[in-house]
VOBA-1610 file (N, C-alpha, C; in pm, whole numbers, padded with zeros to 5 digits, always signed):
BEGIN
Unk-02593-05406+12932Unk-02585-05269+12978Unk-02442-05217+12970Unk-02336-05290+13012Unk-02182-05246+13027Unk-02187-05184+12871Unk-02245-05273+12767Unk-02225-05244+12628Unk-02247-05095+12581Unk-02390-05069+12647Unk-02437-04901+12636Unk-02333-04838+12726Unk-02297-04837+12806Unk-02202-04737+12859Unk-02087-04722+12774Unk-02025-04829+12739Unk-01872-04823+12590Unk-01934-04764+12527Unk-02038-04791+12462Unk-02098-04680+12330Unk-02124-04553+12382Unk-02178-04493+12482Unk-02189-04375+12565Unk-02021-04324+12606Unk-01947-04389+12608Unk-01791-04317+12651Unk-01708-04348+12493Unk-01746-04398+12360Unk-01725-04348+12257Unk-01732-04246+12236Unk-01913-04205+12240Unk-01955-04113+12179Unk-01858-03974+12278Unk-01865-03995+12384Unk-01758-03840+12445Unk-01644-03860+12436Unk-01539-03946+12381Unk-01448-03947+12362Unk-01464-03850+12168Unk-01569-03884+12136Unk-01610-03827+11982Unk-01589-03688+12003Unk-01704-03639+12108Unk-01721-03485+12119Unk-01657-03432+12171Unk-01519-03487+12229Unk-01426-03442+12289Unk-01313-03396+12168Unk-01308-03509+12096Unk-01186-03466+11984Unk-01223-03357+11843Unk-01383-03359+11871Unk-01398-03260+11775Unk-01464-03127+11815Unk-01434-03075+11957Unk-01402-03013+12018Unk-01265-02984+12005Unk-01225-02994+12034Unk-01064-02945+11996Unk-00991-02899+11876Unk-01039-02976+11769Unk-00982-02874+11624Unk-00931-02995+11572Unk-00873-02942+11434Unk-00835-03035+11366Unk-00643-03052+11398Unk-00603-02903+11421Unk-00490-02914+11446Unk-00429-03002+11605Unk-00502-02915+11663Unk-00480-03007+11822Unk-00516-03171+11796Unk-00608-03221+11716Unk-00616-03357+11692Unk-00473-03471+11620Unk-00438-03326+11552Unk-00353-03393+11436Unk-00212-03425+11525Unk-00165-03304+11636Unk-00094-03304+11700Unk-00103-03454+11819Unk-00227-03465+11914Unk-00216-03518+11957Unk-00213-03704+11938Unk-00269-03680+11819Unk-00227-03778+11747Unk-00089-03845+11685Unk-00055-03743+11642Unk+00168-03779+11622Unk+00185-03806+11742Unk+00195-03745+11878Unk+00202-03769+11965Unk+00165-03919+12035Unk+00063-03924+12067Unk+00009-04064+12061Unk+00050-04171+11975Unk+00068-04150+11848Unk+00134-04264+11783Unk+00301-04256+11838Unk+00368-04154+11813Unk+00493-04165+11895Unk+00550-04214+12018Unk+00438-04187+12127Unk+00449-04292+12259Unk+00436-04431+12204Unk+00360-04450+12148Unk+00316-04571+12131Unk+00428-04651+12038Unk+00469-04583+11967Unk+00609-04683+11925Unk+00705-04651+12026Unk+00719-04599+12127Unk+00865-04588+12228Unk+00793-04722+12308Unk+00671-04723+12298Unk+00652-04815+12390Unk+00665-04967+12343Unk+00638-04956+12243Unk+00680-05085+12169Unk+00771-05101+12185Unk+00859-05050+12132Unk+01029-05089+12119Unk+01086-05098+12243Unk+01017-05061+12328Unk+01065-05074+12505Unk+01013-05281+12553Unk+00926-05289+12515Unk+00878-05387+12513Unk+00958-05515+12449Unk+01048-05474+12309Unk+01122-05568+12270Unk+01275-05581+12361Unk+01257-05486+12413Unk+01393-05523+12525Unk+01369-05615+12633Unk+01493-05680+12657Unk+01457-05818+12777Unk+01408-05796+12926Unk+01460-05676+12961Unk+01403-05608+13102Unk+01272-05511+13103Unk+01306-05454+12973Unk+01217-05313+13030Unk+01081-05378+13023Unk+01023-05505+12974Unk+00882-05493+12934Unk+00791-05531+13070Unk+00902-05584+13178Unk+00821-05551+13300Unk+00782-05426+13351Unk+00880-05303+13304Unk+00820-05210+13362Unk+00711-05134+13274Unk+00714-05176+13135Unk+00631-05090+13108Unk+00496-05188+13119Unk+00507-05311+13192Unk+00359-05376+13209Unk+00339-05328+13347Unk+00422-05306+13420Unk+00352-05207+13571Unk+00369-05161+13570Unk+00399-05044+13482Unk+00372-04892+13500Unk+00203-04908+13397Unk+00169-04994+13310Unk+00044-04973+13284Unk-00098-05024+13355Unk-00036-05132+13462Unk-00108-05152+13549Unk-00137-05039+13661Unk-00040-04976+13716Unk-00040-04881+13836Unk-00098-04751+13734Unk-00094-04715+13583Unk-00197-04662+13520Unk-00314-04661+13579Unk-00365-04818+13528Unk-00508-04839+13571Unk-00544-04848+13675Unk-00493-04884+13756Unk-00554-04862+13903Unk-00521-04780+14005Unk-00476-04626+13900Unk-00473-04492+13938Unk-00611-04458+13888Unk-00609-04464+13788Unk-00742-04430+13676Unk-00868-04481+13782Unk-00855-04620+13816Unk-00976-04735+13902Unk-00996-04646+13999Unk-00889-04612+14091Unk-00914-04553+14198Unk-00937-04391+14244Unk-00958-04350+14111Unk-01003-04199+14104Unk-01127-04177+14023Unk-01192-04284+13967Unk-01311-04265+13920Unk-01398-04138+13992Unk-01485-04112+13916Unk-01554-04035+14030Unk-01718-04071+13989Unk-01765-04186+13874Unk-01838-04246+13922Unk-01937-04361+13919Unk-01828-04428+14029Unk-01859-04563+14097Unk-02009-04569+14136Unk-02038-04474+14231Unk-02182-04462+14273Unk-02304-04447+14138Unk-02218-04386+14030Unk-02348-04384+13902Unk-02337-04503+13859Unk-02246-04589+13853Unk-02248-04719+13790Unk-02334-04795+13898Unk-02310-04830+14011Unk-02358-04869+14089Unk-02504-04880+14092Unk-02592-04789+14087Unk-02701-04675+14037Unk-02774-04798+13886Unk-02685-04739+13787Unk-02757-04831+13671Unk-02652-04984+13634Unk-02594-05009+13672Unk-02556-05100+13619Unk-02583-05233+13712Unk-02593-05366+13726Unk-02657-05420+13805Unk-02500-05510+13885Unk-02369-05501+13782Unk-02265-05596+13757Unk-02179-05446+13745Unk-02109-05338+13766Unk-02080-05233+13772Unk-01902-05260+13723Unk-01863-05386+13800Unk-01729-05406+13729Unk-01729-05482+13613Unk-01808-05541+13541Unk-01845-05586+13397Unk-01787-05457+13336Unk-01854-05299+13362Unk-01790-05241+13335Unk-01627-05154+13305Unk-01617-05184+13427Unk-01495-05143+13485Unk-01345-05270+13389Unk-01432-05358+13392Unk-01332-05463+13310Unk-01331-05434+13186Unk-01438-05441+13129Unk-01481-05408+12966Unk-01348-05277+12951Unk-01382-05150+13048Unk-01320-05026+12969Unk-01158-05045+12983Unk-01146-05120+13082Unk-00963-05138+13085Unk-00890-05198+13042Unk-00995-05366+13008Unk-00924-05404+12847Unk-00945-05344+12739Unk-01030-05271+12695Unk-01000-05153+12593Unk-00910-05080+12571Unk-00903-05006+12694Unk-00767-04962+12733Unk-00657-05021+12684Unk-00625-05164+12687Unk-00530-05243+12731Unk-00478-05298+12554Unk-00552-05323+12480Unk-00557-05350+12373Unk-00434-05331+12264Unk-00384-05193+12287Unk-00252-05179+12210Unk-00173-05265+12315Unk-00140-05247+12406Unk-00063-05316+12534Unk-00046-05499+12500Unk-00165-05549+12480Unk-00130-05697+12477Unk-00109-05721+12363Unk-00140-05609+12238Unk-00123-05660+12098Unk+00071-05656+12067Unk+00120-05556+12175Unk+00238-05573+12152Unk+00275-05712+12267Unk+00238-05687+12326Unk+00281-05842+12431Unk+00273-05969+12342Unk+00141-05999+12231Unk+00128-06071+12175Unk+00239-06098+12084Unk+00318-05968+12012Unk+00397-05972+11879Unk+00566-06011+12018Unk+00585-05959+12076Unk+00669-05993+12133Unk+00655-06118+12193Unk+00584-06231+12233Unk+00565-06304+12245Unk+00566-06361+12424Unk+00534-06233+12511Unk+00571-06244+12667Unk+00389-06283+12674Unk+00424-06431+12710Unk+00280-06460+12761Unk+00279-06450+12922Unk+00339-06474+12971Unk+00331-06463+13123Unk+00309-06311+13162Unk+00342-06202+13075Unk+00307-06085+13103Unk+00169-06073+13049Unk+00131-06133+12976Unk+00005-06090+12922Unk-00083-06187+13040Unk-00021-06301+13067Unk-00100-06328+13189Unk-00164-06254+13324Unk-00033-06163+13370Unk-00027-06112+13474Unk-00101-05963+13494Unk-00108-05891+13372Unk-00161-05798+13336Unk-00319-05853+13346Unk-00405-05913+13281Unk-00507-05975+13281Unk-00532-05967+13395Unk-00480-06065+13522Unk-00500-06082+13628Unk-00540-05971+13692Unk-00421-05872+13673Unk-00420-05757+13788Unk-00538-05656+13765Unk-00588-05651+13596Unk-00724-05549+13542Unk-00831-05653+13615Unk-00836-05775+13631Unk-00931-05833+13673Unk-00954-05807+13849Unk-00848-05827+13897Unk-00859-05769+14024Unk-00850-05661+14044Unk-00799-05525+14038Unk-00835-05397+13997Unk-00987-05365+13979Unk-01064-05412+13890Unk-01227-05378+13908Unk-01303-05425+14006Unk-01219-05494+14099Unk-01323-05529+14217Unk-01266-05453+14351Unk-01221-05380+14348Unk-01129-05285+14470Unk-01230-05214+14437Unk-01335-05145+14564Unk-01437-05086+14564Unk-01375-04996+14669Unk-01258-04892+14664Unk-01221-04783+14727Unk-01232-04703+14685Unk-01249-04567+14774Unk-01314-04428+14673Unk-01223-04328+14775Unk-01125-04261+14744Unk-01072-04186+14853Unk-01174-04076+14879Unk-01175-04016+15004Unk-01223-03915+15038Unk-01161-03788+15069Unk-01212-03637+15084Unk-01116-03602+15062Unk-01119-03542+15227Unk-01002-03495+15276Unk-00999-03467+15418Unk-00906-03355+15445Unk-00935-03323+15575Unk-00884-03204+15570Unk-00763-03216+15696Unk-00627-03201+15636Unk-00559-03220+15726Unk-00498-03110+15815Unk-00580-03009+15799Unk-00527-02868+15918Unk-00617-02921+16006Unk-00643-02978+16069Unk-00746-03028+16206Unk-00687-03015+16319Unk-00567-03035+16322Unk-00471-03033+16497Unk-00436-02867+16461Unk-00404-02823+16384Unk-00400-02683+16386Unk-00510-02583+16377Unk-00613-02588+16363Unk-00739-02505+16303Unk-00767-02551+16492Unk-00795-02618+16533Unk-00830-02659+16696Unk-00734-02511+16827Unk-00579-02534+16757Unk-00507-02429+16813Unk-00563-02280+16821Unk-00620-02252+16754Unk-00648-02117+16696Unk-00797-02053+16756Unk-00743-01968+16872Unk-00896-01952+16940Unk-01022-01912+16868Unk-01175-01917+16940Unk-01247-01904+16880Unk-01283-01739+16828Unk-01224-01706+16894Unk-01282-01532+16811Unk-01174-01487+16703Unk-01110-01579+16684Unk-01020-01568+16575Unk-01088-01627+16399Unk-01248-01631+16393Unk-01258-01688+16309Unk-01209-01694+16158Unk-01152-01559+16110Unk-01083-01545+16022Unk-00986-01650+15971Unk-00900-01603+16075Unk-00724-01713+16070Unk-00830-01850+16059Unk-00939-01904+16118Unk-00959-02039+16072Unk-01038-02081+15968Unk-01114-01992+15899Unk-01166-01973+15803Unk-01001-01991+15663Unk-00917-01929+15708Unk-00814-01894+15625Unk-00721-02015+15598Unk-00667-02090+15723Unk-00625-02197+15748Unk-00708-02307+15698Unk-00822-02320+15673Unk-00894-02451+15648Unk-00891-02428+15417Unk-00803-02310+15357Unk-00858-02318+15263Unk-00720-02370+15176Unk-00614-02397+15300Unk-00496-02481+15252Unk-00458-02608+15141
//
């Protein structure tokens, strides 16, 4: 099943780019290849390739933790982080192929690790409303001002 969902987030990653045009493709494409060699060459330096392996971890488990949906996987999938693993080593793929050519195995270790633990953090923020000690201040025939205050 994880398999049909990659083929299902191909296919909209498809109708997404040809939606957009040929020019916006072409662009975001130089683009994309251009990060992608800064990132390389960041990688052959002796310090930076820790940061650019946690800044691509804290990527993904920005990405993990803003899903919005956990509950549909949940729903059809029986193993839901099968998924969640599958799409972030995908993700990850240019990332270790340069880890590989540079030869940092302990980063390619650690990265692994952290996508592996990352798909099992089953947090979903909610969203809340923090005018509550103030919207309370505000008497009741004032419903306006709290109507107004709560759209902060």
């Amino acid at each position: 099943m994880a398999g049909a969902i990659i083929k299902i987030r191909w296919k909209q990653i498809a109708r997404q780019l040809e939606g957009i045009g040929i020019f916006r493709f072409l662009f975001i494409a130089g683009l994309a290849v251009f990060l992608f060699y800064i990132i390389f060459k960041q990688l052959g330096i002796e310090s930076n390739h820790y940061f650019v392996t946690a800044g691509f971890i804290l990527l993904v488990l920005s990405v993990h933790l803003q899903r919005t949906d956990k509950e549909f996987l949940k729903i059809v999938e029986t193993h839901p982080v099968k998924v969640y693993l599958s799409e972030y080593l995908l993700l990850s793929v240019p990332l270790i192929s340069g880890l590989i050519y540079y030869r940092l195995w302990t980063d390619i270790l650690i990265l692994l690790a952290l996508i592996f633990v990352s798909g099992f953090i089953d947090f979903t923020p909610r969203a809340t409303n923090r005018h509550n000690r103030f919207i309370r201040l505000i008497p009741d025939d004032s419903y306006e001002w709290k109507s107004e205050s709560s759209n902060f």
